[in-house]
N, C-alpha and C positions, 0 to 999 in steps of 0.2 A: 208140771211140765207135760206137754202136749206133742207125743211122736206124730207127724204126717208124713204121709204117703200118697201119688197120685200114682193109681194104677193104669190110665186111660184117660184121655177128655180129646173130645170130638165126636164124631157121626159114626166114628169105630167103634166106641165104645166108652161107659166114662163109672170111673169109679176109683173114690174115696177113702183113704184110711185114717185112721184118728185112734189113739193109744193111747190111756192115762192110768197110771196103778195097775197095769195088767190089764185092764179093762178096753175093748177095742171096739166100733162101730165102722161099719160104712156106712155112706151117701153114695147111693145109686150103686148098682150092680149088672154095666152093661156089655160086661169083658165076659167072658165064658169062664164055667166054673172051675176045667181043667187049667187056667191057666190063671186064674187067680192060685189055686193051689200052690203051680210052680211060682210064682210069685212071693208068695209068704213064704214055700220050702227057699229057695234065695235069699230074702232077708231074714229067714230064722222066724217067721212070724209063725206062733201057732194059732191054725186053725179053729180049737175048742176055745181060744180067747173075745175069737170075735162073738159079739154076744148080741149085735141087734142091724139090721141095715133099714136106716133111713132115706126115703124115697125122694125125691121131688118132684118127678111127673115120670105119666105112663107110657113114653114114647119108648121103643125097642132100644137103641142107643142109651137108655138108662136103667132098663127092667130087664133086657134078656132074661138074666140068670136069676134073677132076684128069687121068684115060685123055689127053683131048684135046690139053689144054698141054703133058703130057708127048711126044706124039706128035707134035705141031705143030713144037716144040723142042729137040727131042731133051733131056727133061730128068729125068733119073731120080728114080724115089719113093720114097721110107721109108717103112714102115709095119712093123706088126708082120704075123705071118705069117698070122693068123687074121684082121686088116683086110683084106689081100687078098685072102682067101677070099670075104669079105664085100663087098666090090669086085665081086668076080665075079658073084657074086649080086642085087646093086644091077640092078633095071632101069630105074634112073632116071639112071644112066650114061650119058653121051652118046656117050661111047668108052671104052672098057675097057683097063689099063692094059698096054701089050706086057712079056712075059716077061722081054727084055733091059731092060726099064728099070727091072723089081723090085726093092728093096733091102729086104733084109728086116731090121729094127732089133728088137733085145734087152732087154729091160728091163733096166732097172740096169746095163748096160754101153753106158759113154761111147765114143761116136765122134768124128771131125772131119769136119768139111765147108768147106772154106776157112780162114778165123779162127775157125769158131765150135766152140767143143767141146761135145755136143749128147749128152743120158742123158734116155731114154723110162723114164719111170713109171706104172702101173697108175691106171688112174681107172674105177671101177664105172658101167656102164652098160649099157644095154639092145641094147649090139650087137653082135656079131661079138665085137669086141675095141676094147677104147678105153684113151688113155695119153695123158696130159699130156709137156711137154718143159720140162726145165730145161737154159738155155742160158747160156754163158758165152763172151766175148770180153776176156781180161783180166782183171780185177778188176770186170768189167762181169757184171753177173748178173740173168737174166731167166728168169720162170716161167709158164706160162701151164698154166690148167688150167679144161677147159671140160666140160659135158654129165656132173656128177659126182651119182651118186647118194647116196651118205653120203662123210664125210671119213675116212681114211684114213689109217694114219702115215708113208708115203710123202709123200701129199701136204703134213701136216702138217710134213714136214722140210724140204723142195724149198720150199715158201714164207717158213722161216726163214731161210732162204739167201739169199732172194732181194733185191735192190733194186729192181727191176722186178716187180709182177705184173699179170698179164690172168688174172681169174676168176671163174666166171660165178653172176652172179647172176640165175637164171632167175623167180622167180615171187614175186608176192605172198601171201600164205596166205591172206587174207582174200578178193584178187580172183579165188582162183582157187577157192574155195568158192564165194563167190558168182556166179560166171561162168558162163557158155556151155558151157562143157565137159563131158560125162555122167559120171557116176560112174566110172566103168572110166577114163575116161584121166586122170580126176583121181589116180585111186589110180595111175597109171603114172606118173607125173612125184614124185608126191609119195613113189615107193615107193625103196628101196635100191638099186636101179637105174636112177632118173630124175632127175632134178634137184635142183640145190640153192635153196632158199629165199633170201630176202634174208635172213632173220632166222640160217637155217645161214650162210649165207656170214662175215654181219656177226659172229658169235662165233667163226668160223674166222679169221679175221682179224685182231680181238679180242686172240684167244689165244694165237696164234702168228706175227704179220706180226715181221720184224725191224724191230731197232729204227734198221738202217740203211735200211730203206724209204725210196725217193722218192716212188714214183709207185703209186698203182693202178688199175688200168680194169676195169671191172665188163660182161661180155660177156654175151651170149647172152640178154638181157631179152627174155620173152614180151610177143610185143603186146599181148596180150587180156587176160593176168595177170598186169601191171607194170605200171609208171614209171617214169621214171628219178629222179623226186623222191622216191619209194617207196624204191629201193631205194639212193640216196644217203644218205638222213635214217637208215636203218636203221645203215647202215656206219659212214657219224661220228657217231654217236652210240655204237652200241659200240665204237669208239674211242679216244672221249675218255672213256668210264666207264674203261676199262682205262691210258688215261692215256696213248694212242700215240697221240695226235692232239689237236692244243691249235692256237689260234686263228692263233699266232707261229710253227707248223709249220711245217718246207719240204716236207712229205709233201701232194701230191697225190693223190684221191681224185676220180674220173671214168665217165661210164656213156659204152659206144662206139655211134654211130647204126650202125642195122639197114641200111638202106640207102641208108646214100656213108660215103665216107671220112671217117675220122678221121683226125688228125695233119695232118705228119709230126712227130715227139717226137726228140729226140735221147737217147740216154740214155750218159751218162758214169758 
């Protein structure tokens, strides 16, 4: 069994929890370190448990604090080798992460971290380097893939697999046309490199969710060009036209709050 927790997802800040046998990691740490703390002190989480935080790119919204916790805790980081480059570079870094705590992770080659057996994948994005993680505890399987500019057959396989997914569905088309945003960074989100739509997400999904899916959470919703009734109505409903989502379902379909926690989910 696999506790989750979503401490943040969006442009405030996004980060991860995952619990197995005591054993705790995050994905991304873009919430500040004081208020992760009060977070764990809320759910009773001890802090000495968490034992590694895995990265998926170097953008502030997912690194802030990462240097910091790691140094605070002595707790080593995963990332690929081109995230740290980009780490380094981040001046939005509170602290930068120390040499001895580098881990540098391989696409498509599985690692272990405790119980969890952990294979970084390629996700297209606008920075450094970005990669989703398909994790596994058992027969327990969990995928999370965030900040994607098109879909991919990586991704496409790593979500087949999955029983668990976190995946983001960043924007509405419509509110992001007609929004606040100039041209230039519409075309940046909406571009090969930026984000996935509700409507991409929902035929990603659609097409390829397993048909042993429990659960899924829908991460990273822009404030200003979402919903989360937007980008829920999109998903089951491409769904249920594909016939992987009916009313008598046990499959869960969920958007995660930007800022506070979600959970905690047990996932068996």
């Amino acid at each position: 069994m696999i506790k989750f927790i979503c401490f943040g997802s969006g442009s405030s800040g996004n980060c991860y929890y995952l619990c197995a046998d005591g054993y705790a990691i995050l994905i991304d740490l873009g919430i500040g370190v004081r208020m992760l703390k009060r977070y764990c002190s809320n759910y009773g989480l001890p802090l000495a448990g968490i034992k590694a935080i895995l990265v998926t790119h170097d953008h502030a919204d997912h690194v802030k604090a990462v240097g910091a916790f790691s140094h605070d805790f002595r707790v080593p980081v995963y990332a690929l080798k081109d995230t740290f480059m980009g780490m380094e570079r981040n001046r939005l870094m509170t602290k930068k992460v120390a040499p001895p705590s580098m881990r540098i992770v391989q696409l498509k080659s599985a690692f272990a971290l405790g119980p969890f057996s952990i294979e970084a994948f390629y996700v297209p994005h606008d920075s450094a380097a970005c990669c989703g993680y398909a994790i596994h505890v058992g027969d327990v399987s969990f995928c999370l893939i965030t900040d994607a500019g098109h879909v991919t057959d990586d991704m496409r396989r790593h979500l087949a697999e999955a029983r668990y997914v976190v995946v983001e569905a960043n924007y509405d088309e419509e509110m992001l046309r007609n929004g606040p945003y100039p041209e230039f960074l519409q075309q940046r989100i909406i571009g090969p490199n930026g984000h996935m739509s509700n409507a991409e997400t929902a035929d990603l999904l659609a097409t390829n969710l397993s048909a042993e899916a429990r659960h899924v959470w829908l991460c990273h919703l822009s404030q200003e060009n979402n919903r989360p009734e937007l980008a829920l109505s999109a998903v089951e409903l491409a769904l249920r036209d594909s016939g992987r989502f009916t009313d008598s379902d046990s499959l869960v379909v969920q958007t995660l709050e930007r800022r506070q926690p979600t959970g905690p989910f047990e996932l068996h």
